[in-house]
C-alpha positions, 0 to 999 in steps of 0.5 A: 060308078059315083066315083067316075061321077066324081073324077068326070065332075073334077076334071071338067071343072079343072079344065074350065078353070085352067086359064088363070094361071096358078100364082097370077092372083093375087090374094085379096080376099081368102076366097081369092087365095090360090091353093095347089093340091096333089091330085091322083090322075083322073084315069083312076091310077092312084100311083101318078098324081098331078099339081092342080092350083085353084082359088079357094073360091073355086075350091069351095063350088068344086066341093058343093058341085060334087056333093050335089053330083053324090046326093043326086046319085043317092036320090036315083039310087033310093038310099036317101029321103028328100029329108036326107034321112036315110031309106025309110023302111016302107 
């Protein structure tokens, strides 16, 4: 379940992102430097992988939206505080 959470958060954000074409900006700033990664299609086939190329800014905020889409997926699920400390006990 978290992991289509996950794959539906990265798809949607690679398709919002996808009118800069790869290679077109030019690296100013290492946030502004365009990194191309492999991967796995998003249908949850692990054997057909594809080219996404982001900037490493758009990297970063891909990767903390996702954290927050898992610790707000372990909050409704109990298995974390509000401190971040695991279930309590009670």
């Amino acid at each position: 379940m978290i992991i289509s959470v996950l794959a539906a958060a990265v798809s949607i954000m690679a398709a919002s992102d996808a009118t800069t074409p790869p290679g077109s900006v030019k690296a100013a700033d290492d946030q502004d430097k365009v990194v191309c990664r492999m991967e796995a299609d998003t249908s949850g086939n692990t054997r057909f992988k594809k080219r996404i190329c982001l900037t490493k800014g758009q990297w970063d905020e891909q990767e903390r939206q996702s954290e927050n889409v898992v610790n707000q997926a372990q909050r409704n699920a109990g298995l974390v505080t509000s401190q971040g400390g695991g279930m309590s006990g009670h």
